[in-house]
SEFIGU-480697 format. One record per atom (N, C-alpha, C): z, y, x. Coordinates in steps of 0.1 Angstrom, whole numbers, padded with zeros to 4 digits, always signed. Layout:
N
ZYX...
END
This chain:
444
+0043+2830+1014+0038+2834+1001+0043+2849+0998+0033+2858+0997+0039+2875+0994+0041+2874+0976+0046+2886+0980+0049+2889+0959+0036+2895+0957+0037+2895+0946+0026+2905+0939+0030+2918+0938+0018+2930+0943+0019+2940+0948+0028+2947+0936+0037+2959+0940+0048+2960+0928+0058+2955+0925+0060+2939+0931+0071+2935+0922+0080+2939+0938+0078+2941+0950+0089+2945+0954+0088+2966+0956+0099+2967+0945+0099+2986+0950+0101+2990+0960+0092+2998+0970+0099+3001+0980+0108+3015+0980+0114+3018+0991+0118+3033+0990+0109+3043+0998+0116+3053+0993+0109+3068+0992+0093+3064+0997+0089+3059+0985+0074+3056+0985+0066+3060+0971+0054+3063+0975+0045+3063+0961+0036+3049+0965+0042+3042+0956+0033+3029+0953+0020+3031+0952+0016+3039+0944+0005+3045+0944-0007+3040+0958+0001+3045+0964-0006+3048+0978-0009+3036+0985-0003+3020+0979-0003+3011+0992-0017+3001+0982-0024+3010+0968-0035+3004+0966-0047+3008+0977-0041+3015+0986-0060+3014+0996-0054+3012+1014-0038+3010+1013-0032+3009+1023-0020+3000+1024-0027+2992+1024-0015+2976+1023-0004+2979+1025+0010+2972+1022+0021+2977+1027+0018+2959+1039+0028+2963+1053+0024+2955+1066+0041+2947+1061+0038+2937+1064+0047+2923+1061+0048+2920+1075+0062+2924+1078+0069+2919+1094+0075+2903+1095+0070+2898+1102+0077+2886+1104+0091+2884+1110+0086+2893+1124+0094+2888+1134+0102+2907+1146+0112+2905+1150+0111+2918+1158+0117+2913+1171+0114+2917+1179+0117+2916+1196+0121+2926+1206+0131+2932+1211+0134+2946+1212+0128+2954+1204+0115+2964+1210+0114+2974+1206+0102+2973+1197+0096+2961+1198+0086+2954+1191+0087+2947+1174+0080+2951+1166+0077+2946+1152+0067+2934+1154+0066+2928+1148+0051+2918+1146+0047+2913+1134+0038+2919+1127+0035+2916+1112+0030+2899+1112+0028+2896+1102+0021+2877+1099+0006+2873+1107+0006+2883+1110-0013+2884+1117-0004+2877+1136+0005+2883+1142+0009+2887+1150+0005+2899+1159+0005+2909+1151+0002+2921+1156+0010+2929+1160+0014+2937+1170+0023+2938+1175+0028+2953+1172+0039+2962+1170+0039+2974+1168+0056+2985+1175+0046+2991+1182+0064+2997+1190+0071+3006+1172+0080+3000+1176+0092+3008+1167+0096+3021+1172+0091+3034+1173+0090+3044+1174+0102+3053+1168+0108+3047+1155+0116+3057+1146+0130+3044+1143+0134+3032+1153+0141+3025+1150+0146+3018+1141+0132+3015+1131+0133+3016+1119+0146+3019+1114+0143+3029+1111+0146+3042+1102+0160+3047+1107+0160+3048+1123+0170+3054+1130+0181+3047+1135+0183+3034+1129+0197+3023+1130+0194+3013+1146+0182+3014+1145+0178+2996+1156+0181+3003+1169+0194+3008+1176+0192+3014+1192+0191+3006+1202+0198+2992+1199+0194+2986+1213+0183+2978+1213+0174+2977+1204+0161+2964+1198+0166+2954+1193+0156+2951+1183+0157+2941+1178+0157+2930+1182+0171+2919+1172+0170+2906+1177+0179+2909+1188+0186+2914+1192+0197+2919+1204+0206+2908+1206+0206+2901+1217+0210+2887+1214+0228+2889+1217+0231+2901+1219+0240+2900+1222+0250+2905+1209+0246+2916+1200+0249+2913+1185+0243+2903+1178+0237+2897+1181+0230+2885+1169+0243+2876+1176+0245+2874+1186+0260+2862+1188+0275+2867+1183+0276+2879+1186+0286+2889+1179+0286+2879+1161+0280+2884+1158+0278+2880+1141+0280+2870+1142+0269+2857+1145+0273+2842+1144+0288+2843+1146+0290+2842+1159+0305+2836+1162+0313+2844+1150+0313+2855+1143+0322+2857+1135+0318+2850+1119+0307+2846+1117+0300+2840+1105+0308+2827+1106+0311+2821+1117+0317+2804+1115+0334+2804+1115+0343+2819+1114+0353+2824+1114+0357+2826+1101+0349+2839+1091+0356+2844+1081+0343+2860+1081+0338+2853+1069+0322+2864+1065+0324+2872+1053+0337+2872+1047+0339+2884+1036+0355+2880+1033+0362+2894+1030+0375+2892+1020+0378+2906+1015+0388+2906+1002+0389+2919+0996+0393+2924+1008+0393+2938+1012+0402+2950+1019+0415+2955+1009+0414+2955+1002+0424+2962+0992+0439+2952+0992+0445+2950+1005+0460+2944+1003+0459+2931+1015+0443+2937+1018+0444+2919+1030+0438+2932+1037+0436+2922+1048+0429+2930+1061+0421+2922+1072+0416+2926+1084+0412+2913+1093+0411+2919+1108+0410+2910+1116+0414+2913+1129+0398+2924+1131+0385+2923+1131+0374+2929+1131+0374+2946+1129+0384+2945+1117+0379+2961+1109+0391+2966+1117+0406+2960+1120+0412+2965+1125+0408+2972+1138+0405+2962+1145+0399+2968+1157+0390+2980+1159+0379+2977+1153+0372+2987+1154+0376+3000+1149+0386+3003+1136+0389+3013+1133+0402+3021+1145+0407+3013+1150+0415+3012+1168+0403+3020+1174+0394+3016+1179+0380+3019+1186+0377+3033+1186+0373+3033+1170+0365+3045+1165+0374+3058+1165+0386+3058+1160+0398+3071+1165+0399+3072+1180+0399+3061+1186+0401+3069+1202+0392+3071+1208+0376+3071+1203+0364+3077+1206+0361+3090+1203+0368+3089+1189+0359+3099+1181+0369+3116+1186+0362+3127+1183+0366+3138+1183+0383+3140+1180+0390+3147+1188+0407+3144+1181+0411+3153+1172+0420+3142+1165+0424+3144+1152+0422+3135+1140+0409+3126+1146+0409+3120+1134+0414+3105+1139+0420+3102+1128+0434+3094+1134+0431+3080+1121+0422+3079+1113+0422+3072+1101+0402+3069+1098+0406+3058+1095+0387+3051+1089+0396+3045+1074+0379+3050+1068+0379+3044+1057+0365+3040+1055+0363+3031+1052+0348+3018+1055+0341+3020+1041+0328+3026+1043+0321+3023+1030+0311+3016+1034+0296+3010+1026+0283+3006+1028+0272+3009+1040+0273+3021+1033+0260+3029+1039+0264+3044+1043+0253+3053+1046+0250+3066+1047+0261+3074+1035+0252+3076+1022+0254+3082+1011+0268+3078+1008+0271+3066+1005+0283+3062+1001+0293+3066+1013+0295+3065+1024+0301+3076+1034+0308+3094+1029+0292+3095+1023+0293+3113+1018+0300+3112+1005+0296+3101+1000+0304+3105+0988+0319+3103+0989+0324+3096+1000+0339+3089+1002+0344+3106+1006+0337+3105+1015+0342+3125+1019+0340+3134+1010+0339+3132+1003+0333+3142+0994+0346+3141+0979+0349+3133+0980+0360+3134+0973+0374+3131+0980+0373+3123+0991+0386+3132+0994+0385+3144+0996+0379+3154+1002+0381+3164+1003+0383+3173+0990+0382+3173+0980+0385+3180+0968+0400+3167+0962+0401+3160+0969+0412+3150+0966+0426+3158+0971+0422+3162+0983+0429+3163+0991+0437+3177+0988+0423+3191+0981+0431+3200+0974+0439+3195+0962+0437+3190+0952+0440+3185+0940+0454+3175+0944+0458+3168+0949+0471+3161+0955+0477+3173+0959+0476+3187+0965+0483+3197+0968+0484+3204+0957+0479+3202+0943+0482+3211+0934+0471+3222+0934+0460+3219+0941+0449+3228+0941+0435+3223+0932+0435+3219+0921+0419+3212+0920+0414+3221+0915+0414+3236+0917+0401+3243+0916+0396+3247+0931+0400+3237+0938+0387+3240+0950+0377+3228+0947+0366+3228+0942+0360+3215+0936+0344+3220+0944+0343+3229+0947+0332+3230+0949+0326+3225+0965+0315+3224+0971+0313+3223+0986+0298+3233+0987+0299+3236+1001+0288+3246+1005+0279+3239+1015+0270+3238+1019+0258+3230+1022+0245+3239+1023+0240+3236+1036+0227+3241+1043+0215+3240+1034+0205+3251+1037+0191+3251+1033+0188+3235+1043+0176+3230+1037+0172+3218+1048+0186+3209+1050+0194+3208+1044+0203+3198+1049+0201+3184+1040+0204+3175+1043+0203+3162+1036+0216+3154+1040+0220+3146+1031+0230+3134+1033+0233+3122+1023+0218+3123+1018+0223+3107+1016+0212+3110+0999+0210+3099+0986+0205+3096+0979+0214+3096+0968+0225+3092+0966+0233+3094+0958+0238+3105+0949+0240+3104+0937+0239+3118+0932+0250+3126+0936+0264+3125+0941+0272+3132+0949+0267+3140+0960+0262+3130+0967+0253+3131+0983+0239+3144+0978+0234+3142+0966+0223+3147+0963+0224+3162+0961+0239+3163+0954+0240+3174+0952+0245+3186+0959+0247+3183+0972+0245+3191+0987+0236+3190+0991+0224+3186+0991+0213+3182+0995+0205+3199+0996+0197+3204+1008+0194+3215+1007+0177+3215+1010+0172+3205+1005+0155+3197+1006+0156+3191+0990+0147+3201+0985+0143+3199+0972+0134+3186+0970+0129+3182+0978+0120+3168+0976+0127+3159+0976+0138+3158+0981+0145+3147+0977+0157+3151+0960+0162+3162+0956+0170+3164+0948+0164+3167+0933+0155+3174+0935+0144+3184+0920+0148+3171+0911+0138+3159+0912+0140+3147+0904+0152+3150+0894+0163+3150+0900+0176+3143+0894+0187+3155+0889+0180+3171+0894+0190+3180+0885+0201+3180+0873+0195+3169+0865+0200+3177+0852+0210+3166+0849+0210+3155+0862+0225+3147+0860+0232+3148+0874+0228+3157+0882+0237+3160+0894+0250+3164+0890+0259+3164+0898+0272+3173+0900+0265+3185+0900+0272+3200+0890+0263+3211+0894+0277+3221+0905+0268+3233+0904+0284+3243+0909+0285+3245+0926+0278+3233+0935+0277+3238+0947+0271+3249+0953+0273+3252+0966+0265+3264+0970+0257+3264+0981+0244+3263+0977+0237+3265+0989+0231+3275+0995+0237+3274+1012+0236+3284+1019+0222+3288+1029+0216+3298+1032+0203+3297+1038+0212+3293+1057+0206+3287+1063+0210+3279+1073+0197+3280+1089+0199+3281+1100+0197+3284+1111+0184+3275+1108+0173+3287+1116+0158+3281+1116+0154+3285+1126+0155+3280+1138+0150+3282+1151+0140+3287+1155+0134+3278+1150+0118+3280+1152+0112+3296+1143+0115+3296+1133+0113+3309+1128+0122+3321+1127+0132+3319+1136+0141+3329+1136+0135+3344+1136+0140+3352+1130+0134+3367+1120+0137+3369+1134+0146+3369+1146+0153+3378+1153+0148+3374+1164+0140+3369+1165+0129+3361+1175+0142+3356+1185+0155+3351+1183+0164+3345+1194+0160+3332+1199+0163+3328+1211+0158+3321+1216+0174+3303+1210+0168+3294+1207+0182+3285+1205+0189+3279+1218+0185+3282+1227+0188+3275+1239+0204+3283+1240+0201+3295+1238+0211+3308+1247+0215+3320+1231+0213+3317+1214+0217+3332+1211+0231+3324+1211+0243+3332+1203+0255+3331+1196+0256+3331+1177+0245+3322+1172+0238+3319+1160+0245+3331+1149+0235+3342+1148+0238+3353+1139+0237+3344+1130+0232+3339+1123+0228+3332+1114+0237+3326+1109+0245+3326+1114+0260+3321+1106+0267+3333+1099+0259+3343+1095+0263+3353+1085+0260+3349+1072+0254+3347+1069+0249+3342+1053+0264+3329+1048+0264+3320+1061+0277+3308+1056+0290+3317+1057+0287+3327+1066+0307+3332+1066+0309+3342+1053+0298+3350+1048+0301+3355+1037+0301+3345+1025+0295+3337+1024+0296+3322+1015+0313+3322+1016+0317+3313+1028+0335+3314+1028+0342+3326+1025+0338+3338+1029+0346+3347+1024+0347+3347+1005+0336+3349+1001+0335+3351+0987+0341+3344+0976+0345+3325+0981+0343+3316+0974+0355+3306+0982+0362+3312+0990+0369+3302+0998+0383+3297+0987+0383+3301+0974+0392+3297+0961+0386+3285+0959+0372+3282+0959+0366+3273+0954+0358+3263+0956+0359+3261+0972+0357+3257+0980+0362+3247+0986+0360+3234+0986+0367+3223+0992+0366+3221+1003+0354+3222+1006+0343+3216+1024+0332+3220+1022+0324+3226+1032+0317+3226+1037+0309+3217+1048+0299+3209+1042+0293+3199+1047+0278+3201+1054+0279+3196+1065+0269+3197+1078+0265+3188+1085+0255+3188+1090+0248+3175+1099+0247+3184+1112+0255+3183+1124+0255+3188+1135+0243+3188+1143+0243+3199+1149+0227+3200+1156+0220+3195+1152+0216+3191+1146+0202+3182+1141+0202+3180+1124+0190+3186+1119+0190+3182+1107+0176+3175+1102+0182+3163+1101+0168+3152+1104+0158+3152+1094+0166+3144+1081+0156+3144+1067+0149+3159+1064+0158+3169+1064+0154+3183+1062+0146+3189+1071+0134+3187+1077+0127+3189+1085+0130+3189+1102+0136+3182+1109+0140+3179+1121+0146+3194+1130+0151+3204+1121+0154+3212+1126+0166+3209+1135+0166+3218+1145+0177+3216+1158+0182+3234+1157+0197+3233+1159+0202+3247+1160+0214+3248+1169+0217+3258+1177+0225+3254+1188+0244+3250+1184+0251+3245+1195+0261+3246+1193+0272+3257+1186+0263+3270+1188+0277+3283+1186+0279+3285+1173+0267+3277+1164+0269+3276+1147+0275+3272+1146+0279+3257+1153+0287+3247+1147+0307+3252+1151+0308+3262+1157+0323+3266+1169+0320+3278+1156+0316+3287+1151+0315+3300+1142+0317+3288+1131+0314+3280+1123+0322+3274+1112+0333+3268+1117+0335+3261+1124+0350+3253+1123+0359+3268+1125+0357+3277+1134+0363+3290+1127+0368+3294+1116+0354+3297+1111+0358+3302+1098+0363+3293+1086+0358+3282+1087+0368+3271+1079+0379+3270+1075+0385+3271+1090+0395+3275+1095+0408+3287+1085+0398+3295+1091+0405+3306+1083+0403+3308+1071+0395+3303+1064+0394+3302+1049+0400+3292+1041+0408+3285+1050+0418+3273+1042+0404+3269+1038+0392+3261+1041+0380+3248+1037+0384+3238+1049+0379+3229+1043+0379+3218+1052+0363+3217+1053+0367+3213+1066+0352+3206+1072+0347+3192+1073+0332+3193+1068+0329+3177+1070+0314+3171+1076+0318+3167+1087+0305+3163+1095+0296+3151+1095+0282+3153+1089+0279+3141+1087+0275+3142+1100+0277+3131+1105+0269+3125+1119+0263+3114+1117+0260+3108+1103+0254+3095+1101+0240+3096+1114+0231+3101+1111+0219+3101+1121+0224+3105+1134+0232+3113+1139+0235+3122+1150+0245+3114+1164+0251+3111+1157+0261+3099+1162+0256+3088+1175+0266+3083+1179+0263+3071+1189+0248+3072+1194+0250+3083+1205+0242+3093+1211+0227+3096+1210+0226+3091+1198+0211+3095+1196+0208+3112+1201+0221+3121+1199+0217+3137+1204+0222+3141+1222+0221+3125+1222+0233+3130+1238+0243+3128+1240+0249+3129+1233+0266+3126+1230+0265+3116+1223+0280+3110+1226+0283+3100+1215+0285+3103+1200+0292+3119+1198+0291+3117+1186+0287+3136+1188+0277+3142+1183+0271+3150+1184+0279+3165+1186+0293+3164+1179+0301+3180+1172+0307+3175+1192+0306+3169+1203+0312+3174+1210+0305+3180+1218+0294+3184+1219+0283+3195+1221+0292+3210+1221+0296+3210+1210+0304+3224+1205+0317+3220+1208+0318+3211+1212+0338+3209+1216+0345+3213+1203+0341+3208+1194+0350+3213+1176+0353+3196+1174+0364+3197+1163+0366+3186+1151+0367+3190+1145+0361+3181+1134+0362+3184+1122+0373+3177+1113+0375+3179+1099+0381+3177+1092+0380+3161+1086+0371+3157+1083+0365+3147+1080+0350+3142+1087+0347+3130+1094+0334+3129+1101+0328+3117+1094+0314+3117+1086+0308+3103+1084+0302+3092+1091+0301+3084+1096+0292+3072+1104+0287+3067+1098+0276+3061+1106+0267+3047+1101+0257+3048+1108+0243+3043+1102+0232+3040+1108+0235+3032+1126+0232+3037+1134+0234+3030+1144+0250+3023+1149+0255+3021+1142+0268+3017+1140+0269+3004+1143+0261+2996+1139+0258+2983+1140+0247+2976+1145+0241+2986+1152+0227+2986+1160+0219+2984+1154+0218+2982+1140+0210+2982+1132+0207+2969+1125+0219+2960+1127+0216+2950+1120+0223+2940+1107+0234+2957+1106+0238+2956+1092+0245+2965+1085+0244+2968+1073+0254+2982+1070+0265+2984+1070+0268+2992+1075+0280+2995+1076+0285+3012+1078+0292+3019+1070+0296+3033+1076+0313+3035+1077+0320+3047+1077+0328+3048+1079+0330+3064+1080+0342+3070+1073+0344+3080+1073+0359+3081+1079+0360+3091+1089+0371+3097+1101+0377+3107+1095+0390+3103+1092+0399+3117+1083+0413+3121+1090+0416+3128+1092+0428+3137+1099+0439+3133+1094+0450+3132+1100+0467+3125+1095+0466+3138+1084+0464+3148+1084+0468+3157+1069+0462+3156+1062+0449+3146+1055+0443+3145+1045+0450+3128+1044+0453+3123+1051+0453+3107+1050+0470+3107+1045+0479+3120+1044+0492+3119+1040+0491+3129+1029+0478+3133+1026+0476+3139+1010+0476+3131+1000+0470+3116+1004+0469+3103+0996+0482+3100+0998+0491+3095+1004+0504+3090+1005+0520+3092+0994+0520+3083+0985+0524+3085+0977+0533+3076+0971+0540+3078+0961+0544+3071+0955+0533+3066+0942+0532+3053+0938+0524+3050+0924+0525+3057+0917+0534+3064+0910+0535+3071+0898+0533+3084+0904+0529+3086+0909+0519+3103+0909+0507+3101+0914+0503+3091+0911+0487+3091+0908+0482+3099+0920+0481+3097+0934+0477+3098+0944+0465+3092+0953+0468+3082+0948+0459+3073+0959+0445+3075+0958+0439+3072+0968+0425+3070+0969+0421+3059+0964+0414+3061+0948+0411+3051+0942+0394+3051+0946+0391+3048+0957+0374+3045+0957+0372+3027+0967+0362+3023+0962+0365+3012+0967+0346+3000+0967+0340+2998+0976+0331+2987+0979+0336+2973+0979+0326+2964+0968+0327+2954+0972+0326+2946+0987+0315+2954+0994+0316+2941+1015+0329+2960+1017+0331+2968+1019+0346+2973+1026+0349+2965+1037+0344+2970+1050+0352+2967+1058+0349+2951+1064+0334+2948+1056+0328+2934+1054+0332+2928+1074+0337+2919+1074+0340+2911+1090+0325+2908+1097+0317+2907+1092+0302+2903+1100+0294+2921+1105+0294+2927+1094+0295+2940+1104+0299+2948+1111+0316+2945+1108+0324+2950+1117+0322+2944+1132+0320+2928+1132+0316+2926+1143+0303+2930+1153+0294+2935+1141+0284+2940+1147+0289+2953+1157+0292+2961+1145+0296+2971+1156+0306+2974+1165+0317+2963+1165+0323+2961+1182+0317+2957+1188+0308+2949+1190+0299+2946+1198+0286+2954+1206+0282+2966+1195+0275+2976+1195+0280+2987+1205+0296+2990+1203+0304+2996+1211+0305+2994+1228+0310+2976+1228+0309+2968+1240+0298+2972+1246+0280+2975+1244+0271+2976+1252+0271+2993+1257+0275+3002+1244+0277+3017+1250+0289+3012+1260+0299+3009+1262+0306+3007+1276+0305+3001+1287+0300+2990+1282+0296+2978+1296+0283+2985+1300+0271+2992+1294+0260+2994+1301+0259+3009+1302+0270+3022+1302+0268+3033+1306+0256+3037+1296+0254+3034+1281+0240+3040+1276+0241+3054+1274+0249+3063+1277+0251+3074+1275+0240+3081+1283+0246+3078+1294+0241+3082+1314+0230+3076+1312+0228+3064+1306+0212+3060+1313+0205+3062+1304+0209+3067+1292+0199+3070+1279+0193+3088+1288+0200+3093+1292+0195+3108+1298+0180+3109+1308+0179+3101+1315+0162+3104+1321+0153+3099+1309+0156+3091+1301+0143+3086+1293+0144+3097+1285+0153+3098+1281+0150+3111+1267+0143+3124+1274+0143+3126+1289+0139+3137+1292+0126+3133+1296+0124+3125+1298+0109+3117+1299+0102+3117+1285+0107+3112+1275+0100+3114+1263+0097+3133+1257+0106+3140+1263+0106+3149+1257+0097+3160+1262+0094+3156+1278+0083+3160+1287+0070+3157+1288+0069+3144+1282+0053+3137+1278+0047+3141+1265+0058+3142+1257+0055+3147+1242+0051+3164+1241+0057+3170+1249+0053+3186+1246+0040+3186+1261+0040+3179+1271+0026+3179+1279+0014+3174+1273+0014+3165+1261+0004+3153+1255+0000+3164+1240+0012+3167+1236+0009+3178+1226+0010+3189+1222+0016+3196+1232+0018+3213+1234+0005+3224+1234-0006+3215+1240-0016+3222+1238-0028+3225+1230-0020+3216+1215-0031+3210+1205-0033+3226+1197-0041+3228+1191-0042+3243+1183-0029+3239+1172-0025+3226+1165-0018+3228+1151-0008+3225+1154-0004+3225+1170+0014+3220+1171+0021+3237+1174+0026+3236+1164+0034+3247+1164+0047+3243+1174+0051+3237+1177+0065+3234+1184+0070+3223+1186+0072+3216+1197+0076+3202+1204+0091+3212+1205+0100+3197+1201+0115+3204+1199+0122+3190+1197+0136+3194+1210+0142+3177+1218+0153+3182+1217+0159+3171+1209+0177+3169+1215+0181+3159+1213+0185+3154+1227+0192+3141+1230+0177+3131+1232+0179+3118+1226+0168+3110+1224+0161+3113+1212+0156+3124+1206+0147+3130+1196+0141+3143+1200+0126+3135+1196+0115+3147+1197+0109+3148+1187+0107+3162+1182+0096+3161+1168+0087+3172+1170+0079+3173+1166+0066+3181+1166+0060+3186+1154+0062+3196+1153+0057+3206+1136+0046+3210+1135+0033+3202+1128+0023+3210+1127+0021+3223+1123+0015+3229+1123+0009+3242+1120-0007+3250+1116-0004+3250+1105-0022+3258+1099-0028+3267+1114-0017+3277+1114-0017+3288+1128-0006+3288+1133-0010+3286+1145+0005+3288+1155+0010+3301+1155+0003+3310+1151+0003+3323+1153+0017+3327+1142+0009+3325+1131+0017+3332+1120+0029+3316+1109+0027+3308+1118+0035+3296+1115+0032+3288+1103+0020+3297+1096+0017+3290+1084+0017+3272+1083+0018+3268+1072+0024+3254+1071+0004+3248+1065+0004+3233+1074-0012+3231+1065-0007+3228+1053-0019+3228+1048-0023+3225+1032-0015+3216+1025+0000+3213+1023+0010+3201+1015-0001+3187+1011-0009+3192+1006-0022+3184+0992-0030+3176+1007-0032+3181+1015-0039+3173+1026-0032+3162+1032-0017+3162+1030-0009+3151+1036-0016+3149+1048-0017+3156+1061-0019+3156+1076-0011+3141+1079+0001+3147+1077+0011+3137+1085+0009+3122+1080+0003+3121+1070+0005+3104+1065-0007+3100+1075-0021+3108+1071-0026+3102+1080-0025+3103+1093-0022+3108+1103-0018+3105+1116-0007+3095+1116-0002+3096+1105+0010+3084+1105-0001+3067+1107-0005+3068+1098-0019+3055+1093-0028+3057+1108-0029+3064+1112-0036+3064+1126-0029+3055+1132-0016+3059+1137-0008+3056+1144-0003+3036+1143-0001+3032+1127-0001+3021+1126-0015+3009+1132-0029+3017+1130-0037+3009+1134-0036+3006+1150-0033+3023+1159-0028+3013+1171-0018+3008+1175-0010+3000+1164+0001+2993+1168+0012+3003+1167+0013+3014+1163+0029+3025+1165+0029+3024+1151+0045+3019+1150+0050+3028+1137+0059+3041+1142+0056+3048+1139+0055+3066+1143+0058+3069+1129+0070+3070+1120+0065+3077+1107+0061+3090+1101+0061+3100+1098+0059+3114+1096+0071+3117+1085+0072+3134+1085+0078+3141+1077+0072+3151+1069+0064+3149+1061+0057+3157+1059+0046+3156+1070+0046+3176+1076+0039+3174+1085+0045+3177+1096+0054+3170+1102+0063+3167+1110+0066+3156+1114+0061+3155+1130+0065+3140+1134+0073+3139+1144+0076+3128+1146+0089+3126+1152+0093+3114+1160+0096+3116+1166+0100+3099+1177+0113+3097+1177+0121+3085+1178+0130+3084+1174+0136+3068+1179+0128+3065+1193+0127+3053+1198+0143+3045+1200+0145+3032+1198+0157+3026+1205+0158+3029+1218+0175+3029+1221+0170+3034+1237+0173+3023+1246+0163+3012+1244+0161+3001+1253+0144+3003+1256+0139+3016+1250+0127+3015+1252+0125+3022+1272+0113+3014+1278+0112+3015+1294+0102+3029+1292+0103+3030+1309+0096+3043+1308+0080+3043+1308+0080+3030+1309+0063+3027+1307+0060+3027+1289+0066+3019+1284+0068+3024+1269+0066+3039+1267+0076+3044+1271+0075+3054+1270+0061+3066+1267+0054+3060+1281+0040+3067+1283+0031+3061+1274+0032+3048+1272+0024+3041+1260+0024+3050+1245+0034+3051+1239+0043+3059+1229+0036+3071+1227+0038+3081+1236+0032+3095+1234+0019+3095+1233+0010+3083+1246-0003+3085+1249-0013+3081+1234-0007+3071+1225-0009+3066+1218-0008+3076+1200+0004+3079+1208+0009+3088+1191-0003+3103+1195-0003+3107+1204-0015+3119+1204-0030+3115+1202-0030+3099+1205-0043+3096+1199-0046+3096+1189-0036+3092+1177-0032+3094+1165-0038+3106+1161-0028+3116+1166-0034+3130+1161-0046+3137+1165-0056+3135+1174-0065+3138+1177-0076+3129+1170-0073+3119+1161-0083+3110+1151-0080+3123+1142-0071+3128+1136-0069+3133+1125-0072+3145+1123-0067+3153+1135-0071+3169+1142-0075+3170+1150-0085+3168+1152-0096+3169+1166-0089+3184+1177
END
């Protein structure tokens, strides 16, 4: 029995829209496969919504969960603890980039940024500093929905809405654009001049300044832009020397969707504070986690009466059923090498997608890092002009794309692949051959 259209809200949707275009009611998923109530079948293209890397139904986290479901499926974190979160937070410091020596377990995404986002002005203010309150944040950057999260946000389509009850006072900085670089540099090979605009930002404001918050190589929601390593090594620099702390979202970037397990080792930096999630639990439950350094984690360290502590706190924290997900999640990047073996497919996808669409008149730029490819339309290739907003290109080639079977979703007019990486190399060729059919319904 479905609801009546409306009574479920979906996200970042115009309802609007699903009166001439049903929304698709999934039954069932199977690896890399969806199957709506018809039994229609559809490759999962974007992992729904970036989390699903090993496919759905993964029988090896679906037993993960059980076996810990007939154990112990919730308890406060605040004064108890459990064998699951322990471990994993054991796990996640001796993976993660060095230095960060401490987890603290939120929900999701946003709630990750917001946990960082106040320690880090926590962490001035416990030193007797709280006028460093402010944080500095990329054009095109995104981290999350939340109005903390929102108000670093450097993509007005997601923030305009909610101005006038944001956090105000941040600074947003103009941020590396590859593809349109004034200096026509190539991103493979410059030493990102472009990191002039952020270092005079730190010089001017580094009084007022808590963190500076980034999504490493890859800035996904913000139009899938990719910028090289030497940006990310020119801020932990200057950070550096500006007394700011740094804070790396890697919610999308992470557990190697860019290649790496966790993206900032591309640039060989750590940061100050790192966020997780999304593929964390392979997608089959939420869970994030933010990585903080023994010198922010002994800024909280206190006695009760000087009001120190990190008072922020989730009801599931640290929930035991997705902590087990994600040791188990961990288990398969070790026992199955997905690092190593995720590298020929991603170069496979990245080679069929710029051969299948490199030579369309409106693809301005096929652009890969790691297991992600996205492709940016264009009015003219020439002069980079953007089509027409009002035409919404991208939904429909999106809507193309669903009738044969891809969910492909768009960005605007930016599409993008974003496959689990259990997807085969024959998928593979299915995937591209299919998603350019898409575009060729729509842009001949």
């Amino acid at each position: 029995m479905s609801a009546k259209p409306g009574t479920l809200w979906h996200p970042c949707t115009q309802m609007k829209d699903h009166e001439d275009f049903p929304v698709i009611r999934v039954a069932r998923g199977q690896g890399i496969y969806l199957f709506d109530e018809g039994g229609k079948r559809y490759l999962d293209a974007v992992s729904s919504w970036w989390v699903n890397i090993f496919g759905h139904a993964n029988p090896r986290i679906a037993s993960a969960i059980a076996r810990q479901a007939q154990v112990l499926e919730q308890v406060i974190l605040a004064g108890f603890s459990h064998g699951p979160a322990e471990e994993l937070a054991e796990r996640l410091t001796a993976l993660a980039p060095a230095g960060l020596g401490h987890v603290f377990y939120a929900d999701n995404g946003s709630s990750a940024v917001e946990v960082a986002l106040k320690m880090a002005h926590g962490f001035f203010r416990n030193h007797g500093r709280a006028g460093k309150f402010r944080f500095a944040y990329l054009d095109n950057g995104y981290h999350g929905e939340t109005l903390g999260a929102l108000a670093v946000c450097g993509e007005d389509l997601y923030s305009e809405q909610f101005g006038a009850i944001m956090p105000q006072g941040n600074l947003r900085v103009a941020g590396p654009d590859c593809w349109r670089c004034p200096q026509g540099l190539s991103r493979e090979s410059c030493d990102a001049p472009c990191f002039q605009a952020m270092g005079e930002t730190l010089e001017r404001h580094a009084d007022e300044i808590a963190a500076v918050i980034v999504e490493p190589l890859l800035q996904c929601a913000g139009g899938f832009r990719m910028y090289p390593p030497a940006y990310l090594r020119r801020l932990r620099q200057a950070t550096r020397e500006a007394g700011v702390l740094l804070i790396l979202d890697e919610i999308a970037t992470a557990f190697g969707r860019t290649g790496t397990l966790f993206a900032c080792e591309q640039a060989g930096i750590s940061p100050d504070l790192m966020c997780v999630s999304k593929g964390i639990t392979g997608g089959f439950l939420p869970l994030s986690a933010v990585l903080a350094t023994d010198e922010i984690y002994a800024a909280f360290y206190a006695d009760w009466a000087e009001r120190k502590a990190f008072l922020h706190s989730h009801s599931y924290t640290g929930n035991p059923l997705a902590c087990a997900a994600a040791l188990e999640t961990l288990n398969i990047f070790r026992d199955e090498d997905v690092i190593v073996r995720n590298r020929p497919k991603a170069a496979l996808l990245a080679e069929m997608v710029r051969e299948r669409f490199g030579g369309h008149p409106n693809v301005g730029e096929v652009r890969s890092l790691g297991f992600v490819t996205a492709v940016e339309l264009t009015a003219d290739r020439a002069t980079k002009a953007p089509l027409p907003a009002a035409n919404r290109t991208g939904l429909h080639i999106y809507r193309a794309g669903l009738k044969r079977g891809l969910l492909w979703r768009n960005l605007g007019d930016i599409l993008y692949f974003m496959p689990p990486y259990v997807i085969t190399e024959e998928e593979i060729d299915r995937l591209t051959r299919d998603a350019r059919a898409a575009l060729g319904e729509v842009l001949p």
